[in-house]
TORPA-4810 file (N, C-alpha, C, O; in nm, 3 decimals):
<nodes>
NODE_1_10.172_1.771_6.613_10.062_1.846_6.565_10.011_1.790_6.432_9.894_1.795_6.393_X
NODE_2_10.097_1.747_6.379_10.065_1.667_6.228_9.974_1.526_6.234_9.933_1.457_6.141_X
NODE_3_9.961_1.514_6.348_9.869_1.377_6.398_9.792_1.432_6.428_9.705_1.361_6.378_X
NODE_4_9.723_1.535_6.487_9.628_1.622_6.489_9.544_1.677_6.397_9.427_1.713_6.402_X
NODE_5_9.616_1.678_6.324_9.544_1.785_6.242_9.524_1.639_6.076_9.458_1.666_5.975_X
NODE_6_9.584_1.529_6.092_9.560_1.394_6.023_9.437_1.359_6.104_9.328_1.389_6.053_X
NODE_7_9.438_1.303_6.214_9.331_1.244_6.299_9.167_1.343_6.227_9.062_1.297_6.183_X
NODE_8_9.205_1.462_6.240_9.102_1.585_6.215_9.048_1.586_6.087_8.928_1.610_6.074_X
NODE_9_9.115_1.565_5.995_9.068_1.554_5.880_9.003_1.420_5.804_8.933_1.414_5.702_X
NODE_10_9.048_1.327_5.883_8.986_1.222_5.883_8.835_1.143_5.948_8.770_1.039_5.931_X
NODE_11_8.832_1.273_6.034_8.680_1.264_6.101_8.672_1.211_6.233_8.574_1.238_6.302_X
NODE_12_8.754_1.148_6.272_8.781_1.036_6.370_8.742_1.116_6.464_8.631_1.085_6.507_X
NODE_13_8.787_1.203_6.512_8.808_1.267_6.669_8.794_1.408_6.644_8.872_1.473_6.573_X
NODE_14_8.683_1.458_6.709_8.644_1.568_6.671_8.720_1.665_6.792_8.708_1.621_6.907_X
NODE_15_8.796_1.791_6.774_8.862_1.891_6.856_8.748_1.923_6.933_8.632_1.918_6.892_X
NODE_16_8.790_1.961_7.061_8.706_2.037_7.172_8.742_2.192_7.128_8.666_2.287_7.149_X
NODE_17_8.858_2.202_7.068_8.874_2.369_7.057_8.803_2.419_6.892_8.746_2.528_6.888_X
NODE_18_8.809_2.352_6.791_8.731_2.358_6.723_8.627_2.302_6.676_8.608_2.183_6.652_X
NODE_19_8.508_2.458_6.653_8.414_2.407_6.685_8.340_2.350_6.508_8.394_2.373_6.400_X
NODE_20_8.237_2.292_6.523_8.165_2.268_6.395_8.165_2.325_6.310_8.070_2.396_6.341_X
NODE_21_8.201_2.368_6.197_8.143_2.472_6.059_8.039_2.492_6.016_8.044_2.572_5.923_X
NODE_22_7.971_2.468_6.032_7.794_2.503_6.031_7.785_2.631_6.179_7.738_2.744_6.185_X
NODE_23_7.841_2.561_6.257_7.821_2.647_6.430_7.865_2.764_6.365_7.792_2.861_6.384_X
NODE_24_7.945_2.779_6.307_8.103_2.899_6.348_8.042_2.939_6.231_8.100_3.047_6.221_X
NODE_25_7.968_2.934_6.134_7.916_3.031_6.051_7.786_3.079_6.092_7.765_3.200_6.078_X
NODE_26_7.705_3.015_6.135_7.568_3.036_6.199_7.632_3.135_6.282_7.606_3.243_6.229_X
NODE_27_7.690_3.151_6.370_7.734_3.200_6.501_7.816_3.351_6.437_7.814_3.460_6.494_X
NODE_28_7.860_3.332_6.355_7.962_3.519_6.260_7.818_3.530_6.182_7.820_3.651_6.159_X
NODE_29_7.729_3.497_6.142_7.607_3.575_6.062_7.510_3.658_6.148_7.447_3.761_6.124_X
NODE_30_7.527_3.532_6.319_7.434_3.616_6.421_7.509_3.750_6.422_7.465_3.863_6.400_X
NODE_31_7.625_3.713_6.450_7.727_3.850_6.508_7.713_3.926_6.432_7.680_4.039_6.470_X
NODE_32_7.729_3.903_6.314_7.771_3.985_6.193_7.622_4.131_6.209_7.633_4.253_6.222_X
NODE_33_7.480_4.029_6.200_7.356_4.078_6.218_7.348_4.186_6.367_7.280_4.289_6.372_X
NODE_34_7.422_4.142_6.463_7.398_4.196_6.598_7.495_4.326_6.572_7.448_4.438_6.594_X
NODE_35_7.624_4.311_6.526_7.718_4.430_6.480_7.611_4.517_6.445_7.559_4.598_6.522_X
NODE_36_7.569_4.493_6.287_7.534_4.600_6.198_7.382_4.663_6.265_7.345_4.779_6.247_X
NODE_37_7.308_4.563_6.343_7.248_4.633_6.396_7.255_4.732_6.492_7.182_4.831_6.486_X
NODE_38_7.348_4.712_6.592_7.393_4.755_6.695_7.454_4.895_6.631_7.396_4.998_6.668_X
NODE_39_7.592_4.912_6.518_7.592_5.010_6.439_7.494_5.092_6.380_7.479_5.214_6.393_X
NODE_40_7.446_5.033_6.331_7.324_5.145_6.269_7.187_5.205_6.341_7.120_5.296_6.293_X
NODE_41_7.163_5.145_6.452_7.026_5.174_6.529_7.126_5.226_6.683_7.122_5.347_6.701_X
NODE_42_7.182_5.172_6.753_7.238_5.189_6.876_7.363_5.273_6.841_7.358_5.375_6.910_X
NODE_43_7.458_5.272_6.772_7.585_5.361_6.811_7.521_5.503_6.767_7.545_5.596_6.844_X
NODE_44_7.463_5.523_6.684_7.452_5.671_6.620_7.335_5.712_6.790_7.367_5.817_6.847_X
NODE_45_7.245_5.652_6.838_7.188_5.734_6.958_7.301_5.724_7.075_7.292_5.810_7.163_X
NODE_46_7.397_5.637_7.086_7.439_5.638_7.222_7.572_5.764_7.161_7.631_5.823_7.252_X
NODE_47_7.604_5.793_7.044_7.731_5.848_7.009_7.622_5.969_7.008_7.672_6.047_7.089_X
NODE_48_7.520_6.019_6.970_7.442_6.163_7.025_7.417_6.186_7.154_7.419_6.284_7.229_X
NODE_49_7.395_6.080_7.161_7.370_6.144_7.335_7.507_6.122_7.435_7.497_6.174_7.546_X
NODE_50_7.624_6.053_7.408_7.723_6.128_7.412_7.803_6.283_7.371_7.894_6.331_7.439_X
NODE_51_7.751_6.338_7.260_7.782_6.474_7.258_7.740_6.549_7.287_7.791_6.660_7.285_X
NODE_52_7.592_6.516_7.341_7.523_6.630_7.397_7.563_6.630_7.562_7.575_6.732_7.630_X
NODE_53_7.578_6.519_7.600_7.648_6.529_7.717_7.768_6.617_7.764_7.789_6.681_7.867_X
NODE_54_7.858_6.592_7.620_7.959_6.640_7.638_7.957_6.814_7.593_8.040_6.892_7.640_X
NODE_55_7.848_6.854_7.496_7.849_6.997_7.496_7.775_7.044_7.582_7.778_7.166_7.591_X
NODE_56_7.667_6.957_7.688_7.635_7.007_7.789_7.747_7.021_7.915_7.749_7.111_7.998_X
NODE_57_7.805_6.945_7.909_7.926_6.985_7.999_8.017_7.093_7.976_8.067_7.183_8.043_X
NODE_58_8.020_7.055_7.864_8.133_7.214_7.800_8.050_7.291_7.805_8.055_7.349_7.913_X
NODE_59_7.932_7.343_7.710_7.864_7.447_7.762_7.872_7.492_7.889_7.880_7.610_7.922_X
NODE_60_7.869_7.371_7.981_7.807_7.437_8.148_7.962_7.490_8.210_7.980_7.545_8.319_X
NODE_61_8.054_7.459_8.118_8.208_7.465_8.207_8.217_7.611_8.175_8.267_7.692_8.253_X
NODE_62_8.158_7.648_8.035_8.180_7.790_7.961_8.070_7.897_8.017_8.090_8.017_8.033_X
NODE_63_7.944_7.825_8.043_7.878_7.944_8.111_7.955_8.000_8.315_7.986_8.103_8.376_X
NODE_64_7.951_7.861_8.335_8.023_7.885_8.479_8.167_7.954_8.489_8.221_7.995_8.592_X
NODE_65_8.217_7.957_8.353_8.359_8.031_8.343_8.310_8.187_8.312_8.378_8.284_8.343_X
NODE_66_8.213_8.192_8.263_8.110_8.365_8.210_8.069_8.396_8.360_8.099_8.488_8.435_X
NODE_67_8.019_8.325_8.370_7.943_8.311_8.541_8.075_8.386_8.606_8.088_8.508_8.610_X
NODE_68_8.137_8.321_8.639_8.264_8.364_8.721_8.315_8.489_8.670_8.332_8.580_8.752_X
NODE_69_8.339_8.505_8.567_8.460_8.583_8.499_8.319_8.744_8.553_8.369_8.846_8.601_X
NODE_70_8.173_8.737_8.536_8.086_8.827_8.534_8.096_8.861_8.684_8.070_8.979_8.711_X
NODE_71_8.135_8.764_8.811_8.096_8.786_8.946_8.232_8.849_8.974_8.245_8.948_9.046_X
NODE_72_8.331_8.789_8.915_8.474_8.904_8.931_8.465_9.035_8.876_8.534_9.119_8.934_X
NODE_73_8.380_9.086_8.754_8.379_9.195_8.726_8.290_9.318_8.818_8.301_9.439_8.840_X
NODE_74_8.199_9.211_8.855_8.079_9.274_8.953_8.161_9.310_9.097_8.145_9.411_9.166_X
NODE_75_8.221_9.234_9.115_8.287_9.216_9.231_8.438_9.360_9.259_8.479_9.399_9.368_X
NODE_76_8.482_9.401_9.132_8.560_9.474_9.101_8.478_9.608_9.094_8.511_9.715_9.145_X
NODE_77_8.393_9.588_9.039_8.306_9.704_9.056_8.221_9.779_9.178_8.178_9.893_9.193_X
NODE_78_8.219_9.648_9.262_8.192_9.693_9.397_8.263_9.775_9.454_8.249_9.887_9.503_X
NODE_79_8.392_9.658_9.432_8.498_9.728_9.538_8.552_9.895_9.494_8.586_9.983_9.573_X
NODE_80_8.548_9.903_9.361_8.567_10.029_9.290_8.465_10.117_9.370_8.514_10.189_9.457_X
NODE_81_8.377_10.119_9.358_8.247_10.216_9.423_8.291_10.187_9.550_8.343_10.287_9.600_X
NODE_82_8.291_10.109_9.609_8.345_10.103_9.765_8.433_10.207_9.832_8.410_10.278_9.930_X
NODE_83_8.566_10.195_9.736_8.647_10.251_9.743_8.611_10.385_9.699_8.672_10.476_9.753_X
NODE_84_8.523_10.415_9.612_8.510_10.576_9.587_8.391_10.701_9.711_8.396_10.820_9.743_X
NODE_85_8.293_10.576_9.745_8.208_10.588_9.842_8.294_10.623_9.976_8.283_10.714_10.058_X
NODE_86_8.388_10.507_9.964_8.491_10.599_10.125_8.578_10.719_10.083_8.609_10.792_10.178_X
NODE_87_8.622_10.755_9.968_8.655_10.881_9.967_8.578_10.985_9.936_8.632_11.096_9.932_X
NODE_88_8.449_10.973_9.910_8.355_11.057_9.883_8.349_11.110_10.083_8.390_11.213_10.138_X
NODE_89_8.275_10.976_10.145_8.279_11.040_10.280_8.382_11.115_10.309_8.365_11.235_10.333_X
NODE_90_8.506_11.059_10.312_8.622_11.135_10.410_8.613_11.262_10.346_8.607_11.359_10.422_X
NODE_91_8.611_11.285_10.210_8.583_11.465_10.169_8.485_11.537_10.220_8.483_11.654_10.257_X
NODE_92_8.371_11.424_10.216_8.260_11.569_10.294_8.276_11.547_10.480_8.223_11.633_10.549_X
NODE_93_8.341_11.443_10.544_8.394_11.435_10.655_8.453_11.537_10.690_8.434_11.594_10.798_X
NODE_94_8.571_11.588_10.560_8.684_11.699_10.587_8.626_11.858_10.580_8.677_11.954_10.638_X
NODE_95_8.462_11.863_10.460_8.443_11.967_10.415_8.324_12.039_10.549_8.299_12.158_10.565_X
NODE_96_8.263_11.911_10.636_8.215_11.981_10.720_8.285_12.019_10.861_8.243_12.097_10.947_X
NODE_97_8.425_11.928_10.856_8.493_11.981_10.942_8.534_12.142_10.945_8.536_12.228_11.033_X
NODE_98_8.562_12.140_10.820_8.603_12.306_10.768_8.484_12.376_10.785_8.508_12.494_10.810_X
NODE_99_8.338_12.343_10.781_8.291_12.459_10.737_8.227_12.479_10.872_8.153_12.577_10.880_X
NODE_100_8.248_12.374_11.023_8.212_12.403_11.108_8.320_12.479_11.179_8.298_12.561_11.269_X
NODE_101_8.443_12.446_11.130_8.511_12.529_11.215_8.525_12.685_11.145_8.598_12.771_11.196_X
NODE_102_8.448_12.706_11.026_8.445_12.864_10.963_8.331_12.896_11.035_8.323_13.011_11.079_X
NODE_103_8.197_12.780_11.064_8.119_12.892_11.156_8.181_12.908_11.276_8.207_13.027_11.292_X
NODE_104_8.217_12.842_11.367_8.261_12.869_11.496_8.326_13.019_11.482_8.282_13.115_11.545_X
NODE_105_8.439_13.027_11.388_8.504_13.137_11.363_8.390_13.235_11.358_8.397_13.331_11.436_X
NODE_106_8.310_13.226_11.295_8.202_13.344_11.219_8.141_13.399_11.331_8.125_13.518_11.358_X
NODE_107_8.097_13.269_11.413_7.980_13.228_11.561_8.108_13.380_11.667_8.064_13.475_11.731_X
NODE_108_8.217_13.354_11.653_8.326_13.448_11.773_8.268_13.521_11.746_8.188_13.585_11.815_X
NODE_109_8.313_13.537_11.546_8.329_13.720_11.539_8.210_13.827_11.508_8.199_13.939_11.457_X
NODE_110_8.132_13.732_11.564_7.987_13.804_11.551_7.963_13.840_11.683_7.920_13.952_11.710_X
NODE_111_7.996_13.718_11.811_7.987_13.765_11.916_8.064_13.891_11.980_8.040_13.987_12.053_X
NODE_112_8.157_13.840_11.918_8.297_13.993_11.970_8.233_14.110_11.897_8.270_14.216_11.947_X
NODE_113_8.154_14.127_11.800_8.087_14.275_11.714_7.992_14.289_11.833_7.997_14.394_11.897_X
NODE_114_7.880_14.164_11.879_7.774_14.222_11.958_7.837_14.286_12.065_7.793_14.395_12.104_X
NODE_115_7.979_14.211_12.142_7.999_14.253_12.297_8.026_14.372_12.278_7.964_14.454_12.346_X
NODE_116_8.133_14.423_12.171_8.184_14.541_12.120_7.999_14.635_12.168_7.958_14.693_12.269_X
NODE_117_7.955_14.610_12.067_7.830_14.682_12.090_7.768_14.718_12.204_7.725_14.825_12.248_X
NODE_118_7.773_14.597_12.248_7.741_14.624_12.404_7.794_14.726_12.487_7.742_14.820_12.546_X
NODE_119_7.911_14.683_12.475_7.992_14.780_12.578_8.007_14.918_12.529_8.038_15.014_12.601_X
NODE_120_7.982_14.923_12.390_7.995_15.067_12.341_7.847_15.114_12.370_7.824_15.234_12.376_X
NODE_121_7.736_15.012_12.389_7.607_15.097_12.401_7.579_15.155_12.575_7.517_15.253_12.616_X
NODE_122_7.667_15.030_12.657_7.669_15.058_12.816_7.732_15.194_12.845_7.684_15.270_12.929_X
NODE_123_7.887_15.233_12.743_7.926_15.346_12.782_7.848_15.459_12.731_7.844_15.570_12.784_X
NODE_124_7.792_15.426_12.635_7.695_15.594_12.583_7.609_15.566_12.736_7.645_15.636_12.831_X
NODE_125_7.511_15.475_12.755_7.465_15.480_12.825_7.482_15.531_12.969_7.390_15.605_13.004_X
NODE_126_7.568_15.512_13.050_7.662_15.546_13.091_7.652_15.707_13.107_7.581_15.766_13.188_X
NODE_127_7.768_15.783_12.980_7.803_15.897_12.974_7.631_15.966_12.935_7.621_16.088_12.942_X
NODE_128_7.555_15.917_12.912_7.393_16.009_12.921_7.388_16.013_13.044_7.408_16.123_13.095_X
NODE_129_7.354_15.871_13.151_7.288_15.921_13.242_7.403_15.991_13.345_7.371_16.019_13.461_X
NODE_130_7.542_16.017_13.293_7.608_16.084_13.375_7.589_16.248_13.340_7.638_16.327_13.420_X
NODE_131_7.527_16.295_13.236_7.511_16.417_13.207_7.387_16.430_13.266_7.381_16.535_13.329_X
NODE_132_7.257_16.348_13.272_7.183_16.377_13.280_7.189_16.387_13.460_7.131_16.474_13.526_X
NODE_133_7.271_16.279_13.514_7.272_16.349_13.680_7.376_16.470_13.708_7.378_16.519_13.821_X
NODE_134_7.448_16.510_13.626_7.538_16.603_13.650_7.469_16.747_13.605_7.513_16.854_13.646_X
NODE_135_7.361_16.737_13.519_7.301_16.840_13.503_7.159_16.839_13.637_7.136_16.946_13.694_X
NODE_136_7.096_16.746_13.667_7.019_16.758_13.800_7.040_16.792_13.861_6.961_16.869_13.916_X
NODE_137_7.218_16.759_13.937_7.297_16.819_14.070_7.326_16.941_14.065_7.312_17.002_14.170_X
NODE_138_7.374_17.017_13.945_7.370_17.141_13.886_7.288_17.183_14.010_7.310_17.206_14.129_X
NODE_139_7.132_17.181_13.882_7.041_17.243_13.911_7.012_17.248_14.080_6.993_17.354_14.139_X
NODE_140_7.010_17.103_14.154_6.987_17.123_14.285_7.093_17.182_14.371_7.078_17.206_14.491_X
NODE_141_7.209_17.206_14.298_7.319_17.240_14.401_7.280_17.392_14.358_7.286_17.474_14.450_X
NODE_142_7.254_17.424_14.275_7.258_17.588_14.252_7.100_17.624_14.319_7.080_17.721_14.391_X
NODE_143_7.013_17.542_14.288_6.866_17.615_14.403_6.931_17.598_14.533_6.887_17.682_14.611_X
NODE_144_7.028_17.513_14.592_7.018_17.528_14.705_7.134_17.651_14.753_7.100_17.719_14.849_X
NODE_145_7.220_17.669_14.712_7.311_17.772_14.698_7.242_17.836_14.675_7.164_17.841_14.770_X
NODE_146_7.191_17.946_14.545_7.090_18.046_14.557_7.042_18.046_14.682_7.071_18.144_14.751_X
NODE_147_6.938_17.913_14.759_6.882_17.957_14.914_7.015_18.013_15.025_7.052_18.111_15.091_X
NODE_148_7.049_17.874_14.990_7.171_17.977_15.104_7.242_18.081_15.078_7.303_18.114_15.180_X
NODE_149_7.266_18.156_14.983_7.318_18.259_14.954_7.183_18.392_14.995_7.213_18.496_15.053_X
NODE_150_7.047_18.361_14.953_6.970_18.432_14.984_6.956_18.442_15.153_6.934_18.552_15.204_X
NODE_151_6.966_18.348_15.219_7.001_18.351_15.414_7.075_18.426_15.412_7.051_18.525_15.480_X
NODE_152_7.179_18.423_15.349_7.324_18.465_15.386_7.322_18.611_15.367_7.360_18.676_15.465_X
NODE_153_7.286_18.678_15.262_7.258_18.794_15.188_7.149_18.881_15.313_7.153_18.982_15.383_X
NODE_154_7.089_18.805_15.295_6.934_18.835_15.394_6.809_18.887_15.232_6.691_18.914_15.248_X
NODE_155_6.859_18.888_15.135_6.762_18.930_15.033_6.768_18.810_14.914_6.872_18.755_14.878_X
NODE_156_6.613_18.779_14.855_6.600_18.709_14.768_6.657_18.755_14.634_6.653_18.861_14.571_X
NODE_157_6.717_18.626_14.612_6.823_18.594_14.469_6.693_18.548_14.375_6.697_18.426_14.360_X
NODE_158_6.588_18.602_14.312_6.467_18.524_14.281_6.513_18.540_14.130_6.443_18.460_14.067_X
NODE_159_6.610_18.617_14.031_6.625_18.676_13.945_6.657_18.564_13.894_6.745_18.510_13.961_X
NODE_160_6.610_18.473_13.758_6.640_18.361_13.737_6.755_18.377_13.625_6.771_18.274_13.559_X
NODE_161_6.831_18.475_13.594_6.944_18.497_13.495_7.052_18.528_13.569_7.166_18.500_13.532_X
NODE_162_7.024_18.592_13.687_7.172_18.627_13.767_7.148_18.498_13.861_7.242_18.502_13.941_X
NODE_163_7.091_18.420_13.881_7.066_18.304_13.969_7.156_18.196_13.877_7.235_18.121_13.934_X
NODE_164_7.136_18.192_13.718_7.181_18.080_13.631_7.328_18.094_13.637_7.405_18.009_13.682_X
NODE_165_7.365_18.229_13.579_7.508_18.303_13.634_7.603_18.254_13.684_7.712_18.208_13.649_X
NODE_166_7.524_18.278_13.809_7.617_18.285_13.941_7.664_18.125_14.004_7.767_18.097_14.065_X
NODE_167_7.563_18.046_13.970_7.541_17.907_13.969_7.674_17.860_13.840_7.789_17.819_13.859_X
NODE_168_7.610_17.883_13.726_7.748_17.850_13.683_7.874_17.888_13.698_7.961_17.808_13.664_X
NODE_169_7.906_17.999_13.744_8.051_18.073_13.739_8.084_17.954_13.904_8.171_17.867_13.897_X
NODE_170_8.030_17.968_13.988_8.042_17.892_14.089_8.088_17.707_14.024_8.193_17.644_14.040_X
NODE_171_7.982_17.673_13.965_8.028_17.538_13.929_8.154_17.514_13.835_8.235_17.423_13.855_X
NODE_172_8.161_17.598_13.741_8.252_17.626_13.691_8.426_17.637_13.755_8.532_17.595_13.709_X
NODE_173_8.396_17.701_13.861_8.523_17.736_13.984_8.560_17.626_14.053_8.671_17.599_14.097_X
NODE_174_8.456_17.561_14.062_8.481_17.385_14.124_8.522_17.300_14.035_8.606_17.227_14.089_X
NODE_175_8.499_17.261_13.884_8.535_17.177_13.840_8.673_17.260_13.774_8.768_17.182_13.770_X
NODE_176_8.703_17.373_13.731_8.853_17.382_13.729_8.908_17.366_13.845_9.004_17.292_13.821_X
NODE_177_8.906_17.395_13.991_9.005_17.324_14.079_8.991_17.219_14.057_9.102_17.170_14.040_X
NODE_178_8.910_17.142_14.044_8.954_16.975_14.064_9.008_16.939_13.959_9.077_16.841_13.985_X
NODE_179_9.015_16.971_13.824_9.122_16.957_13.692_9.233_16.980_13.749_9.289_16.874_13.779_X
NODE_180_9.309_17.102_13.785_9.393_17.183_13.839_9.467_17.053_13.969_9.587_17.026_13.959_X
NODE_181_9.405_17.003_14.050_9.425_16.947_14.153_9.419_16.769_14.151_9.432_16.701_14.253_X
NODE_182_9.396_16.716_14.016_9.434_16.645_13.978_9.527_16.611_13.877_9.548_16.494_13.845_X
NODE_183_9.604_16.742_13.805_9.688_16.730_13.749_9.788_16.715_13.798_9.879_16.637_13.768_X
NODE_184_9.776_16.808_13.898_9.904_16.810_14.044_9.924_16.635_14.093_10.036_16.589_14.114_X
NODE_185_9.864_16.596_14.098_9.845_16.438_14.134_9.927_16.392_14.043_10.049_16.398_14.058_X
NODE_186_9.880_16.348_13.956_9.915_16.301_13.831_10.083_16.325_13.821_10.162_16.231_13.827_X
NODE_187_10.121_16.464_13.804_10.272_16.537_13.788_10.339_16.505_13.907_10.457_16.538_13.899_X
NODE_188_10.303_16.443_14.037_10.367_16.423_14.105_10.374_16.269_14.139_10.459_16.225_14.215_X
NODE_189_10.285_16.195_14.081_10.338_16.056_14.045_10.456_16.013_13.993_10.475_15.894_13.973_X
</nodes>
């Protein structure tokens, strides 16, 4: 190497690996110029618009994490109302079950008051028009008795107080035997 670097200094034989000194300073002043430009005009825009990149990304990671974190709360809140909406139904599900089966109840016992009614208005009904034919037959069984009693007599019974009388004491005599003659029934059951 000491022959090298003799040969070199002597001028003789110029290195392929080193280059001229004029070159190699010309060549670090370009650089030097291309650095500081490159620093002062190019890094400060490419190093901004690297951070805006990067707080646009972070921003967008932080709104999409709000984003999210807001669609889980929404989402919780659905299901909350969801869940209160189905127990809201099943209560008024349960409350018209109840209150149809209190009318049904109500719907009976209104009907059972009318039938009641009914049947209590059929038996008045009933026991009228049984007075009212039991007092007709009266009357026709006693005009006709009076007639036949007047055949029988050979003289008119026309006297309408000993006619009423005699008519009753007669009807009278019939419906105590048949009391009388159905008790006997009865006592001998």
């Amino acid at each position: 190497m000491k022959a090298l670097a003799a040969l070199a200094s002597e001028g003789e034989v110029e290195s392929p690996l080193l280059p001229p000194i004029p070159e190699l300073v010309i060549g670090l002043i370009a650089f030097a110029i291309v650095f500081i430009f490159l620093a002062k005009q190019l890094l400060p825009r490419i190093n901004k618009t690297l951070d805006e990149r990067r707080e646009a990304i972070e921003g967008g990671m932080e709104k999409a994490e709000a984003a999210q974190a807001e669609a889980q709360q929404v989402l919780d809140d659905y299901r909350a109302q969801l869940a209160d909406a189905r127990h809201e139904a099943t209560r008024l599900r349960q409350e018209a079950q109840e209150h149809g089966a209190a009318m049904v109840a109500e719907m009976r016992i209104e009907g059972q008051r009318q039938r009641d009614e009914i049947i209590a208005a059929g038996h008045a009904q009933v026991e009228a028009d049984r007075k009212v034919a039991a007092a007709e037959l009266r009357a026709d069984v006693g005009q006709l008795a009076v007639e036949l009693a007047g055949r029988i007599v050979g003289e008119s019974l026309k006297d309408a107080a000993r006619q009423s009388r005699t008519v009753d004491r007669f009807l009278d005599d019939l419906e105590a035997k048949a009391v009388a003659d159905g008790a006997k029934t009865e006592a001998n059951r």
